[in-house]
BALOBA-1460 file (C-alpha; in Angstrom, 3 decimals):
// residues 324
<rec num="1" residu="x" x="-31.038" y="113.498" z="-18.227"/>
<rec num="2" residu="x" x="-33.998" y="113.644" z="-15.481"/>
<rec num="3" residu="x" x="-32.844" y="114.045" z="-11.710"/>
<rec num="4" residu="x" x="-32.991" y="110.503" z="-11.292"/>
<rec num="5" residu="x" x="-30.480" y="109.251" z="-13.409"/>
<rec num="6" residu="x" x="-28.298" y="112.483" z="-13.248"/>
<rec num="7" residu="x" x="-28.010" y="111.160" z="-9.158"/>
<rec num="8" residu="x" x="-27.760" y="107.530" z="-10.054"/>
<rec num="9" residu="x" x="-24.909" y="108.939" z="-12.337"/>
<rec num="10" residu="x" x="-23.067" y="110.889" z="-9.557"/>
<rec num="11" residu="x" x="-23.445" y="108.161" z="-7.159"/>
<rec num="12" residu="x" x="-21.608" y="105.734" z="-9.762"/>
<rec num="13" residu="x" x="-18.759" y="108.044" z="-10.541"/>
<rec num="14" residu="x" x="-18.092" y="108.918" z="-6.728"/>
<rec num="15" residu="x" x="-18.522" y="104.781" z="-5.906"/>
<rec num="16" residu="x" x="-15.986" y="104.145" z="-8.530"/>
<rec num="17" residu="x" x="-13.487" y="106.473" z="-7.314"/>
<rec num="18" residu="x" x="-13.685" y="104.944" z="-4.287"/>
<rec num="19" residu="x" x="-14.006" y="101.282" z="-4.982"/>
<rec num="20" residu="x" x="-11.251" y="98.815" z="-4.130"/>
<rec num="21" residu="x" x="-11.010" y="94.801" z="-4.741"/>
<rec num="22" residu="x" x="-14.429" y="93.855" z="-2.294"/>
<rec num="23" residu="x" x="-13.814" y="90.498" z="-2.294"/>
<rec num="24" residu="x" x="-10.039" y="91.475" z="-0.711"/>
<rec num="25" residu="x" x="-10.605" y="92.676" z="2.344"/>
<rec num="26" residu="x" x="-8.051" y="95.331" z="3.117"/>
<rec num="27" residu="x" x="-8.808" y="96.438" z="6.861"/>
<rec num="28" residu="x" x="-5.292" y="95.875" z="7.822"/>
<rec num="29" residu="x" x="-3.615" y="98.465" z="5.417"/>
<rec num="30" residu="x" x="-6.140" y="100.918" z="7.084"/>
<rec num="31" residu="x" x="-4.890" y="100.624" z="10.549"/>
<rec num="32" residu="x" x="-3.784" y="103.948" z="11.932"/>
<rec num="33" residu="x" x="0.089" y="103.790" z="12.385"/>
<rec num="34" residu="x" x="0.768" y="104.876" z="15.915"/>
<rec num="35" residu="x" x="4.654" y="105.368" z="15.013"/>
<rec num="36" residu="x" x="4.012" y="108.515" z="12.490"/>
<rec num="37" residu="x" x="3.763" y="110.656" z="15.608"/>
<rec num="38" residu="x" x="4.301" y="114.752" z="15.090"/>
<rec num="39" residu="x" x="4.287" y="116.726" z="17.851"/>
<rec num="40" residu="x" x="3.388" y="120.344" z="16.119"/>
<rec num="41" residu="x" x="3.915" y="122.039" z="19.539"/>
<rec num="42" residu="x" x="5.132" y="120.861" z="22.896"/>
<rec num="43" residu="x" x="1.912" y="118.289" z="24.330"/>
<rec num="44" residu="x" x="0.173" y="118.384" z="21.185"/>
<rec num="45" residu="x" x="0.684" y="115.489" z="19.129"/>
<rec num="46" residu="x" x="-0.446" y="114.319" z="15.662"/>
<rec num="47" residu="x" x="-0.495" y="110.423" z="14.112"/>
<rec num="48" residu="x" x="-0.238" y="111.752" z="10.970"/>
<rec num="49" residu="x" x="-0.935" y="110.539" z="7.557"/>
<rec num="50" residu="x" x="1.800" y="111.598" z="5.502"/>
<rec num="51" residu="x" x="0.972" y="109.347" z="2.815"/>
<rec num="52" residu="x" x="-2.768" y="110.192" z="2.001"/>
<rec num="53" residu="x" x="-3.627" y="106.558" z="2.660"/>
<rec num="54" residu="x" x="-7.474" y="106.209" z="1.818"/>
<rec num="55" residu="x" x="-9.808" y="105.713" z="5.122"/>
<rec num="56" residu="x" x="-6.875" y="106.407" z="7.572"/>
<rec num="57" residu="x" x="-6.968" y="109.534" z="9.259"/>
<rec num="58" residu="x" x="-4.944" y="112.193" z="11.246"/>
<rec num="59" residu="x" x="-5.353" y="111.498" z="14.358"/>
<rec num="60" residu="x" x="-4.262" y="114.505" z="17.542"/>
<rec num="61" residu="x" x="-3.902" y="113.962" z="21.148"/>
<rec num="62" residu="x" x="-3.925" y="116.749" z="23.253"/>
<rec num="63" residu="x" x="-2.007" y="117.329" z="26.375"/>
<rec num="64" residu="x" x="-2.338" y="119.171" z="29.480"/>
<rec num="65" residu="x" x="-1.209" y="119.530" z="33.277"/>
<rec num="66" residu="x" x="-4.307" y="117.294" z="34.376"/>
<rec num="67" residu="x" x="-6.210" y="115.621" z="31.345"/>
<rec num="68" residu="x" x="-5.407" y="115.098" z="27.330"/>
<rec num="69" residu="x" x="-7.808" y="115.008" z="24.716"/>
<rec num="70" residu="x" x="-7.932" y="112.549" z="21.678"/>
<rec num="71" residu="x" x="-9.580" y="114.098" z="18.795"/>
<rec num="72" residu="x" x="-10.975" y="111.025" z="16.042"/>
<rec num="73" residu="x" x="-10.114" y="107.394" z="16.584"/>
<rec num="74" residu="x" x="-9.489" y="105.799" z="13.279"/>
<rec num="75" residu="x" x="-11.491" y="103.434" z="11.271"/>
<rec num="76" residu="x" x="-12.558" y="100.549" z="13.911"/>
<rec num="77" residu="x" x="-12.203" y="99.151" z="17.024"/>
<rec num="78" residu="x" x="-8.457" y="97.881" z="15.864"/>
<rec num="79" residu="x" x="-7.332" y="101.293" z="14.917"/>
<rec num="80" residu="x" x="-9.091" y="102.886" z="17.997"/>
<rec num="81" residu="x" x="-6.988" y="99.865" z="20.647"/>
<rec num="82" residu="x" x="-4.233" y="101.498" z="19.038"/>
<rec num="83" residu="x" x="-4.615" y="105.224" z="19.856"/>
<rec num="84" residu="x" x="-5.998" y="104.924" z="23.030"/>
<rec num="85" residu="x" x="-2.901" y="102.486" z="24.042"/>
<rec num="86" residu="x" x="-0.980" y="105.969" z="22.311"/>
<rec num="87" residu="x" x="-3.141" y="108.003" z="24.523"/>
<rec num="88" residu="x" x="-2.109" y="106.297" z="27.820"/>
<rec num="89" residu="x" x="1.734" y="106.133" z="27.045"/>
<rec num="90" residu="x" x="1.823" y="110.094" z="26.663"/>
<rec num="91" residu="x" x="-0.658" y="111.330" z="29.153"/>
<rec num="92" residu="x" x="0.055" y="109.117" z="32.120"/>
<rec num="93" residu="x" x="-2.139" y="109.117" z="34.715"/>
<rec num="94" residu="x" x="-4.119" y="111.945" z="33.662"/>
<rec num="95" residu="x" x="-7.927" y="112.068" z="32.508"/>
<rec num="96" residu="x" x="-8.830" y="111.462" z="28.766"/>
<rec num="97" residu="x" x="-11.355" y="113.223" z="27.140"/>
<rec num="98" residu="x" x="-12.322" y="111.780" z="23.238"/>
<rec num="99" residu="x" x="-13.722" y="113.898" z="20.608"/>
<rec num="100" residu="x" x="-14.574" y="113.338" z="16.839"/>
<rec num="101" residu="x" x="-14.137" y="115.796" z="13.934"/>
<rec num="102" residu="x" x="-17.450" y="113.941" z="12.473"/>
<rec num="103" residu="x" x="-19.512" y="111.058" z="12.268"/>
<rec num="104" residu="x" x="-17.575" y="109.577" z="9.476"/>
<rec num="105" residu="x" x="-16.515" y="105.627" z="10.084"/>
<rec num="106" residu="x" x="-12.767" y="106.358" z="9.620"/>
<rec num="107" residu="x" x="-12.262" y="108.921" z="11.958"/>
<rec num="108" residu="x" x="-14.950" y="107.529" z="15.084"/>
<rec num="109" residu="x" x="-15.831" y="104.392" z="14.352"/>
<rec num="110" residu="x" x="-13.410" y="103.579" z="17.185"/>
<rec num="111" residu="x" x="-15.195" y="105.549" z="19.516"/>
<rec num="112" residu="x" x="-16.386" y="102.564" z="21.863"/>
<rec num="113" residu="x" x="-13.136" y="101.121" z="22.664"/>
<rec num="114" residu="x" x="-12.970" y="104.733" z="24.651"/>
<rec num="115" residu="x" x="-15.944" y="104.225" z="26.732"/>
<rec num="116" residu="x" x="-15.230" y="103.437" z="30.340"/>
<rec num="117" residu="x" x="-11.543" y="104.899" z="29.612"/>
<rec num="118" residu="x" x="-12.210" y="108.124" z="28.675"/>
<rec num="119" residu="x" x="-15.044" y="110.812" z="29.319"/>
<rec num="120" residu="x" x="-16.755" y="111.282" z="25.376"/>
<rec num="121" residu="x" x="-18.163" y="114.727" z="24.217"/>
<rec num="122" residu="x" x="-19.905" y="115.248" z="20.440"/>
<rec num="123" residu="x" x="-21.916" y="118.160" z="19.449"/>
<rec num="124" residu="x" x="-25.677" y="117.429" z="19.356"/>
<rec num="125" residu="x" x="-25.488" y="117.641" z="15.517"/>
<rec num="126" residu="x" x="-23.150" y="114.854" z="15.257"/>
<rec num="127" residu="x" x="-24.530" y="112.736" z="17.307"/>
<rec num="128" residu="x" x="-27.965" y="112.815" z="15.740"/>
<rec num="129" residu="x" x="-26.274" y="112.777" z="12.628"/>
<rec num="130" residu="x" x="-24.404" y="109.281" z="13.565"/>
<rec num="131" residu="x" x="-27.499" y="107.603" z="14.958"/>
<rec num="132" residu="x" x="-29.227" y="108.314" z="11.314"/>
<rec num="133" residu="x" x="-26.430" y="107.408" z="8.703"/>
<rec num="134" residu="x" x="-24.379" y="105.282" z="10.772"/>
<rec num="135" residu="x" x="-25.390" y="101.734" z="10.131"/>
<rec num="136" residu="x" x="-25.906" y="103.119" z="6.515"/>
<rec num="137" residu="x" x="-22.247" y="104.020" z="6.461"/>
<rec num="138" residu="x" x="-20.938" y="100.970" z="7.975"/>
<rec num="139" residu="x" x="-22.907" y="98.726" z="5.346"/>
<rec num="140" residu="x" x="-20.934" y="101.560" z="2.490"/>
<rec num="141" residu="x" x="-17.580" y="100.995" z="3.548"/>
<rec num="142" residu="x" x="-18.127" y="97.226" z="4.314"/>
<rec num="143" residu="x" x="-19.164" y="96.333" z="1.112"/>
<rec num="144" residu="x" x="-17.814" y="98.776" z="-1.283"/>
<rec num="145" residu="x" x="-14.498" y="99.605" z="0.497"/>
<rec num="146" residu="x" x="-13.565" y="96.295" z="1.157"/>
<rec num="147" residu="x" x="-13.106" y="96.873" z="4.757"/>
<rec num="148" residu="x" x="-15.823" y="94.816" z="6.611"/>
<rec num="149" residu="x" x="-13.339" y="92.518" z="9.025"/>
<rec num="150" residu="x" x="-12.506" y="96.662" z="10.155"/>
<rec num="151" residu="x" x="-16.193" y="97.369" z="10.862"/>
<rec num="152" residu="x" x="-17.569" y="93.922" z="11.847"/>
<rec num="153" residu="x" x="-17.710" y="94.836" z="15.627"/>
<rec num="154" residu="x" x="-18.422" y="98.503" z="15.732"/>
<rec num="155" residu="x" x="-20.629" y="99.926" z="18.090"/>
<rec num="156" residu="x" x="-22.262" y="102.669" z="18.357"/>
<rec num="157" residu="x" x="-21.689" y="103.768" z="22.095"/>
<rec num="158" residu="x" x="-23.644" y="107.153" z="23.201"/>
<rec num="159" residu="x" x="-21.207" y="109.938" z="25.015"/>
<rec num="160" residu="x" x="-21.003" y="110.970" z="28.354"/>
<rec num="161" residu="x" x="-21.180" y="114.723" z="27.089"/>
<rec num="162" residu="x" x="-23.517" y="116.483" z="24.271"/>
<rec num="163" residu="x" x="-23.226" y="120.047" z="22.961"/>
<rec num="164" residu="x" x="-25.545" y="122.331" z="21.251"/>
<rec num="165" residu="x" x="-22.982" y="125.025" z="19.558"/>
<rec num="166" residu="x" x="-19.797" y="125.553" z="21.400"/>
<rec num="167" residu="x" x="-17.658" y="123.891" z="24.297"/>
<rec num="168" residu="x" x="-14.290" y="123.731" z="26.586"/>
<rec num="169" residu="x" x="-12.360" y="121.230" z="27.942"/>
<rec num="170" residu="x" x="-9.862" y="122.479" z="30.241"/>
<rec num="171" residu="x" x="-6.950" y="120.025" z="30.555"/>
<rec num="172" residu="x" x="-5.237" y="122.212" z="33.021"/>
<rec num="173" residu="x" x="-3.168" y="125.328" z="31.742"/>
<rec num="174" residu="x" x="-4.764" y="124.556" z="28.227"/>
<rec num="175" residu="x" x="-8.053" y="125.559" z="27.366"/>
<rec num="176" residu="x" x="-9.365" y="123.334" z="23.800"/>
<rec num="177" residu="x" x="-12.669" y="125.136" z="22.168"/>
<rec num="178" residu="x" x="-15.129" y="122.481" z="20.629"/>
<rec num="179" residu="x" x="-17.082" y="124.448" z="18.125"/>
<rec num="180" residu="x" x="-20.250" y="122.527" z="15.955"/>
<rec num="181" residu="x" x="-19.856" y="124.442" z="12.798"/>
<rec num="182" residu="x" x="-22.186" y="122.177" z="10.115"/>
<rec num="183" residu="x" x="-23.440" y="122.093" z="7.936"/>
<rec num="184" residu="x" x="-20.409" y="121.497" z="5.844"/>
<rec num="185" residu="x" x="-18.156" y="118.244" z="4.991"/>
<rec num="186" residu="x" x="-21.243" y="116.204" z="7.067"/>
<rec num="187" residu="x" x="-24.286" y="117.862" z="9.461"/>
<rec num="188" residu="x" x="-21.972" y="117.460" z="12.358"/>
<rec num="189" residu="x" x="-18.473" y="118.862" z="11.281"/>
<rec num="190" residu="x" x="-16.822" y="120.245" z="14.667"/>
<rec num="191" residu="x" x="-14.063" y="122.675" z="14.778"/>
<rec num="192" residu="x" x="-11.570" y="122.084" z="17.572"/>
<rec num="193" residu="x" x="-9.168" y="124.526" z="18.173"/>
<rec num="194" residu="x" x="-6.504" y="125.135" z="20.838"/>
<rec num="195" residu="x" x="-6.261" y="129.350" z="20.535"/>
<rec num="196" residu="x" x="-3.136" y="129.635" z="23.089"/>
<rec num="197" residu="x" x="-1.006" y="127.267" z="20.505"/>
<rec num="198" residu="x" x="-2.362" y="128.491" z="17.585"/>
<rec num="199" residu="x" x="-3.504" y="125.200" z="16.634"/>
<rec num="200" residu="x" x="-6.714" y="124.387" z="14.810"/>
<rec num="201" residu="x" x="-7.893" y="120.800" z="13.694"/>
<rec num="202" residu="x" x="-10.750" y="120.380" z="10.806"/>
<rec num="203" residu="x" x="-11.371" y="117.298" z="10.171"/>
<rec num="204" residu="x" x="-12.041" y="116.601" z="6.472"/>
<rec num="205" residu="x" x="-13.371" y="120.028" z="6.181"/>
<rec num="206" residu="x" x="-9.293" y="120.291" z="5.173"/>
<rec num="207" residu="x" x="-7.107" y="118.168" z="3.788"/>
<rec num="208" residu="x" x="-3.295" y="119.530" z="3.168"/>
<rec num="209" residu="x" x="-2.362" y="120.089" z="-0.818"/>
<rec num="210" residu="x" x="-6.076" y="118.070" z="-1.990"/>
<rec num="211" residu="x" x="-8.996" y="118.976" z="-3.459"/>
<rec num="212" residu="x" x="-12.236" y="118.515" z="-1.204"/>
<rec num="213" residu="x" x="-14.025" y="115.633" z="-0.605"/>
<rec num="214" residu="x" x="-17.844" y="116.135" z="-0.736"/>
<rec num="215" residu="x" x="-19.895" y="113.302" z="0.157"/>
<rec num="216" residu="x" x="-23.165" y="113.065" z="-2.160"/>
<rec num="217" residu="x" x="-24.633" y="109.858" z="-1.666"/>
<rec num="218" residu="x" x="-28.265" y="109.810" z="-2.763"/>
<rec num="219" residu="x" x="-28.279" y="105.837" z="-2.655"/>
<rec num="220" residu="x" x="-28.491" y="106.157" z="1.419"/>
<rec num="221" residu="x" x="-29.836" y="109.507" z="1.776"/>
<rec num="222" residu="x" x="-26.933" y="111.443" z="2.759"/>
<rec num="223" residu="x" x="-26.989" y="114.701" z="0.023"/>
<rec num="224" residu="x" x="-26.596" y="117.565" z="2.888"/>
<rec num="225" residu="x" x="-23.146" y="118.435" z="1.883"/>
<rec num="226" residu="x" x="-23.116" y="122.262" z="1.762"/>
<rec num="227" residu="x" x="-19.884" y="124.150" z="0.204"/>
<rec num="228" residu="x" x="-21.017" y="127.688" z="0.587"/>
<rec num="229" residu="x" x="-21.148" y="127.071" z="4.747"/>
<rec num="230" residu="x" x="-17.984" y="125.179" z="4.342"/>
<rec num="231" residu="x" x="-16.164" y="128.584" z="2.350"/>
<rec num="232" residu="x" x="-17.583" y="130.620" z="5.696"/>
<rec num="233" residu="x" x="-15.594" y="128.115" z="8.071"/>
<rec num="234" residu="x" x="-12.857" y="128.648" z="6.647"/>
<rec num="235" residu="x" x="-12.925" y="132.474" z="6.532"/>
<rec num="236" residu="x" x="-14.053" y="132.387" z="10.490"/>
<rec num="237" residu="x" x="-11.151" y="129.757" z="10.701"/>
<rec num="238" residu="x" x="-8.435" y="131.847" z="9.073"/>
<rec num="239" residu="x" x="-9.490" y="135.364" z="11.031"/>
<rec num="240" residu="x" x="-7.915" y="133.314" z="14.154"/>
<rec num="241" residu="x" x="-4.633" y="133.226" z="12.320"/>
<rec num="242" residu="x" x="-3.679" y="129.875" z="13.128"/>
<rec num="243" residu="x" x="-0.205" y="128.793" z="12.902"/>
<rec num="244" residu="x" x="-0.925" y="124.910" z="12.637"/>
<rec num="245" residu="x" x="-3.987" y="123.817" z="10.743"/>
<rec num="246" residu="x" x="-4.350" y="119.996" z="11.268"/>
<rec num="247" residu="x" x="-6.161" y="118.326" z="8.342"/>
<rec num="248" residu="x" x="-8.408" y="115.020" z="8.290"/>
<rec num="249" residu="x" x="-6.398" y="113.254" z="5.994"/>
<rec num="250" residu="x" x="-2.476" y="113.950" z="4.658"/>
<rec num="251" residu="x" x="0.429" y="116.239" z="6.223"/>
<rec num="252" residu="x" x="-0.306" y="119.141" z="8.906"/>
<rec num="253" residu="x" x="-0.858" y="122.295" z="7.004"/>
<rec num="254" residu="x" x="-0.396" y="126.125" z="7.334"/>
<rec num="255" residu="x" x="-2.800" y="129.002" z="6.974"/>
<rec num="256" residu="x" x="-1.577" y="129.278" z="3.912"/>
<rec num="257" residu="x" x="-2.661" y="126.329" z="2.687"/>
<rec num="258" residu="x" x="-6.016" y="126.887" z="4.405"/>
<rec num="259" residu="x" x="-6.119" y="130.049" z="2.481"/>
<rec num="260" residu="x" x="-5.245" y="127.985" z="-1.016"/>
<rec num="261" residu="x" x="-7.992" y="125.434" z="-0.244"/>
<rec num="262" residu="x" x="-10.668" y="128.565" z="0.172"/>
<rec num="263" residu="x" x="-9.351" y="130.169" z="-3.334"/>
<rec num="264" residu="x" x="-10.356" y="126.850" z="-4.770"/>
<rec num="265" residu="x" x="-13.693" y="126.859" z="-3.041"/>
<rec num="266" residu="x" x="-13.882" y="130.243" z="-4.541"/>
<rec num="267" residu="x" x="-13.233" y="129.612" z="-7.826"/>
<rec num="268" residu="x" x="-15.016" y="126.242" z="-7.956"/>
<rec num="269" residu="x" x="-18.198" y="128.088" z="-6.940"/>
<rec num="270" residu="x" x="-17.705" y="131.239" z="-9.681"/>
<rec num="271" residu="x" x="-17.158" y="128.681" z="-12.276"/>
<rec num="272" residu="x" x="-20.339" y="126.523" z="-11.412"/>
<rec num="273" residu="x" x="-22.327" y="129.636" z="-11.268"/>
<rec num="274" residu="x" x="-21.282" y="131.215" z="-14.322"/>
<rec num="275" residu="x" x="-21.898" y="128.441" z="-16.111"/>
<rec num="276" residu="x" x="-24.798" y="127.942" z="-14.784"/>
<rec num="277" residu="x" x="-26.039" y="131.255" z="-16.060"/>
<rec num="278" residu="x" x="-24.904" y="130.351" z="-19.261"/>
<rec num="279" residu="x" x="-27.151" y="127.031" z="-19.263"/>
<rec num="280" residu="x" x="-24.459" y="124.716" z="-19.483"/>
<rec num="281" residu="x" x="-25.870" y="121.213" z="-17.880"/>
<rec num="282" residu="x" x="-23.784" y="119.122" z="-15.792"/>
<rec num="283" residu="x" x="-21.760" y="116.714" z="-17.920"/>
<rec num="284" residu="x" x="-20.606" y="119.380" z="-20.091"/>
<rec num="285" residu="x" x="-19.468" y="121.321" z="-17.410"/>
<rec num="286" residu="x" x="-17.691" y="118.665" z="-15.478"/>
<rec num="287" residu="x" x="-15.876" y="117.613" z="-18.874"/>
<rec num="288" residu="x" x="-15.187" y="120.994" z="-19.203"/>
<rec num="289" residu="x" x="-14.371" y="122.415" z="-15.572"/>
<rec num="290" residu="x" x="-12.788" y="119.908" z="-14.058"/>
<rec num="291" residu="x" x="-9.452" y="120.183" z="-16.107"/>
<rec num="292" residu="x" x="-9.642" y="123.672" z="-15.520"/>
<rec num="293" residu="x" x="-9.478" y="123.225" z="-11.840"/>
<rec num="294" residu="x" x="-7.034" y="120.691" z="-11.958"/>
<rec num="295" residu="x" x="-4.487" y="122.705" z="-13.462"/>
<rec num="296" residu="x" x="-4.878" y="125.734" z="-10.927"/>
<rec num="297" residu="x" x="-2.936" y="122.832" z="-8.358"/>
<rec num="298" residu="x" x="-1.712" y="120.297" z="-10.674"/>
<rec num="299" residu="x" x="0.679" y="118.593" z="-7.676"/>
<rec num="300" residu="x" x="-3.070" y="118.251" z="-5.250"/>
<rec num="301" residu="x" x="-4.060" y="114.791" z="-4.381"/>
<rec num="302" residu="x" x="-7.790" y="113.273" z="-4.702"/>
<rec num="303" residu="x" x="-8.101" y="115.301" z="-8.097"/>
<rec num="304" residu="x" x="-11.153" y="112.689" z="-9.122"/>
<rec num="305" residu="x" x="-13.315" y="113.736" z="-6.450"/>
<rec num="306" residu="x" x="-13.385" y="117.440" z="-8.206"/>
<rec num="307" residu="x" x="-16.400" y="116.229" z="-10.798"/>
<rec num="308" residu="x" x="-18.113" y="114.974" z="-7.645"/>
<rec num="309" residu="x" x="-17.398" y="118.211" z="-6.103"/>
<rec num="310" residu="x" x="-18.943" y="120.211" z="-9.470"/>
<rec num="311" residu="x" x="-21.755" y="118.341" z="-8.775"/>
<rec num="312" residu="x" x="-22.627" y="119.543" z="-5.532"/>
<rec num="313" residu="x" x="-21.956" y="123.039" z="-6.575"/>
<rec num="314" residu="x" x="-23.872" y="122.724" z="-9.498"/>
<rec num="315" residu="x" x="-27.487" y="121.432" z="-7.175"/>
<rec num="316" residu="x" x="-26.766" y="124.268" z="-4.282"/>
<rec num="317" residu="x" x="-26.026" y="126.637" z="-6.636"/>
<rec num="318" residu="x" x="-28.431" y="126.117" z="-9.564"/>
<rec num="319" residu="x" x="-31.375" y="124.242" z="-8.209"/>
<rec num="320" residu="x" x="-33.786" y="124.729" z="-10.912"/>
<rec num="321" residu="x" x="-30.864" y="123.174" z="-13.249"/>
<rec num="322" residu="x" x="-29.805" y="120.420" z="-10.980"/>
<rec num="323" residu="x" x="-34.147" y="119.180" z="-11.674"/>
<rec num="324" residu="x" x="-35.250" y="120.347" z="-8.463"/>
């Protein structure tokens, strides 16, 4: 199979795992549920998704003496009306700060309903990252997720504050660490961590009990997905020893399931290489791996992204097999 079609082949399996009924537009079942509040520690709250509902995210609003921080805004403006109205019922009169894990629709393609309300900080390598695939994504999930009522009036509003590597928001007797940590998940992924609570949120870099989801979408030029960077995230994440590790998608998680999630990475990436070695070519070794991996967590959710997942070990990790 020549690099062409072996891409054109990923692209379809990954398209199909995602694909619902386009011609029923389901925006409404994506809307984040503002009445699945957790509050993991005192002031620091999480609208969580405890039912791995695709394209609705974990969403976390910060708290402190003077100013609260919302970190991702859901899918749309609809979802992001929502959380900010969340935002204003539990910090008062205080300042509000937004922030997005990354660039991905469903968790800031709310982002403008925030300007004007609320002072906006990305890393630099988001941001870019947004202005490039952006309108791609937007046309993705429109037409193949059948959420384009969501997404019709998205725009893409520039923050107030950009980044190069790390930042701090104060909100008064709580410091929050912004960290740009890609490339992982996306270009842009961005740690943000609250070290006094012991409270860490990743984005889709994590998701609680699930196997990863790497995006490899040669049909709009997005293949930058990396997993070794992502393993070295999570073994800077878990030398903090964090005590609550908010994921971008399903319940809040542990380090312990942190650690699970890097043993997979691990063995995902030993597999792929060995195989590799062996010269085993790609479908074989999905057919063949993918069970494998399954079984080391047979109760994880999103077990069909794991071929698409073999496939993005298998180009970093054996480029001259992969047809580069």
């Amino acid at each position: 199979m020549n690099t062409f079609n072996k891409l054109a082949a990923a692209l379809a399996l990954l398209m199909g795992l995602l694909a619902t009924a386009a011609a029923q537009d389901v925006s409404d079942e994506k809307l984040v549920d503002t009445a699945q509040v957790n509050e993991v520690r005192p002031g620091i709250y999480v609208v969580e998704d405890r039912h791995q509902v695709l394209l609705v995210p974990n969403v976390t609003i910060i708290v402190g003496r003077d100013a609260a921080l919302v970190v991702d805004t859901g899918l749309g403006p609809d979802s992001g009306r929502r959380v900010l109205a969340l935002a204003r019922q539990l910090a008062g009169a205080r300042r509000l700060y937004l922030t997005t894990t990354h660039f991905h629709p469903e968790h800031g393609f709310g982002a403008q309903v925030f300007k004007g309300q609320a002072t906006i900080v990305y890393n630099r390598s988001q941001w870019d990252e947004l202005n490039k695939k952006g309108r791609a994504y937007r046309t993705l999930f429109s037409e193949r997720l059948g959420v384009a009522q969501a997404l019709k009036e998205v725009e893409f509003v520039p923050p107030d504050i950009v980044y190069e590597h790390e930042a701090q928001i104060d909100l008064g007797g709580r410091l929050v660490r912004l960290e740009s940590v890609g490339p992982a998940h996306t270009l842009g992924d961005q740690v943000v961590s609250i070290p006094s609570d012991g409270v860490v949120i990743l984005g889709d870099l994590f998701e609680t009990n699930s196997f990863p989801i790497m995006p490899w979408f040669p049909e709009i030029q997005d293949t930058d997905v990396d997993p070794t960077r992502w393993r070295a995230i999570f073994r800077n994440v878990a030398a903090s020893r964090p005590k609550v590790v908010i994921p971008g998608h399903g319940r809040v998680g542990t380090l312990a399931d942190l650690e699970a999630a890097a043993q997979h990475l691990d063995l995902a990436s030993k597999e792929v290489s060995r195989r590799c070695a062996a010269g085993q070519d790609l479908a074989t070794m999905q057919a063949e791996l993918a069970p494998i991996l399954k079984a080391q967590h047979p109760g994880w959710e999103l077990s069909d992204w794991i071929a698409g997942e073999i496939q993005v070990f298998h180009t970093r990790l054996c480029p001259t097999k992969a047809g580069r």
